[in-house]
Structures are given as C-alpha cells and as structure tokens.
C-alpha positions in Angstrom: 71.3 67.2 85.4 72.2 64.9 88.0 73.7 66.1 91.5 77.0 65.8 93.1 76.8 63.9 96.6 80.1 64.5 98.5 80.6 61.6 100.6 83.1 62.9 103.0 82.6 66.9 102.8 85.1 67.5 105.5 87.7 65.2 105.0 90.2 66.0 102.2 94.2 64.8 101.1 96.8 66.9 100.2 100.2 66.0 99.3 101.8 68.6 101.4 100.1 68.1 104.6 100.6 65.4 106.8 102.5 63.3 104.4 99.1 63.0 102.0 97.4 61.3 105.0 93.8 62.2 105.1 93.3 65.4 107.1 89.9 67.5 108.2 89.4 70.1 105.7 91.0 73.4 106.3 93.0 71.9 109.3 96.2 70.1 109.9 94.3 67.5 112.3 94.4 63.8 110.6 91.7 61.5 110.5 94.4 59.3 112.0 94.3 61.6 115.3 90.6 61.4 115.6 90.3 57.8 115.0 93.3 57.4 118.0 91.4 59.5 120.3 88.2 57.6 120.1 89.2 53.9 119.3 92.0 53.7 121.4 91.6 56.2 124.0 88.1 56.0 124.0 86.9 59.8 124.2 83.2 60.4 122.8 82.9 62.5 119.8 82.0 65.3 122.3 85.0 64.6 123.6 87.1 65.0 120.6 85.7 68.5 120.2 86.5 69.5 123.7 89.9 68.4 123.3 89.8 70.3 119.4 87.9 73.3 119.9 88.3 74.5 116.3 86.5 71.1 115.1 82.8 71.6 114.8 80.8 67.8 115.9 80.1 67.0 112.1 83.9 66.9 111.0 84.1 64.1 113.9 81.5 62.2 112.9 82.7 62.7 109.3 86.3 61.4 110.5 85.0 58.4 111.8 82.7 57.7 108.8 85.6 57.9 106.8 87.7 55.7 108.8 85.1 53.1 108.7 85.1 52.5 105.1 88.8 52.6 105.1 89.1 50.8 107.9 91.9 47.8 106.8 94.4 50.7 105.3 94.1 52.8 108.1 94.4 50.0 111.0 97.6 49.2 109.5 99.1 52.9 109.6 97.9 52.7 112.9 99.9 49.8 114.0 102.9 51.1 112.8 102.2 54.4 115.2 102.1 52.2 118.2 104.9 54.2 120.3 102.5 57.8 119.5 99.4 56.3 120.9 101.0 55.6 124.1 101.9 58.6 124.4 98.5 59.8 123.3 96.9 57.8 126.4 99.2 59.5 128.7 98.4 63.1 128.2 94.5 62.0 128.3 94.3 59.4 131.2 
C-alpha cells in the first residue's frame, strides 16, 4: 500500500473562512498575512511567531512553502490589498 505525503500539512481552505483564502490549519490567520509580514515587511519567520504566538515555527515555514509554489495567484491578491499592507508596515515599523 502506498503512503499519503501531505504536502502542506498546516495549510488548509475552507469556504467559510477568510473568503476560501488559504488559512493555517485550525486558525483564522491567512497565508496571505504571513506572506505580507515577511515579504513586504520583512520580519524573519521568528519573527512571525513573536508577533503570532499561537503559531508554532513549522506553520511559518509551511506558509511560505505554500506561497512559493503559488506564488503568481497569490502576488496578484496581494496587489489588490495594497492599502492593508500599508497599514501592516505602520503598526510593525
């Protein structure tokens, strides 16, 4: 019997939350978040946790993972949210 490999074992999509947007597992936080924090804001993963204290590292890591093979759909949902990342940088700078 051949086994199951979960690529993305923290990163799930649910139709009710967040709009079907791609969310950490058993949270309301969006990959969309973590991908502002550290691509445009520039915090470290460690960071990221700091700032989420209910994330554990892996989810982070796991978030950006995700984002990187989804990279061209998500860069464009991120352009339309220009106005929330500036106000993203201002409550972190």
């Amino acid at each position: 019997m051949q086994k199951l490999i979960v690529k993305h074992p923290y990163i799930t999509k649910k139709p009710g939350i967040s709009k079907g947007s791609p969310i950490i597992a058993g949270t309301r936080v969006r990959v969309l978040d973590i991908i502002i924090e550290y691509e445009y804001l520039g915090l470290s993963p460690d960071e990221i946790v700091s700032a989420h204290p209910h994330l554990i590292l892996p989810q982070i890591h796991d978030a950006l993972s995700f984002y990187y093979e989804h990279r061209e759909e998500m860069d464009q949902d991120i352009r339309a949210r220009k106005e929330t990342i500036v106000k993203m940088r201002k409550k972190f700078t």
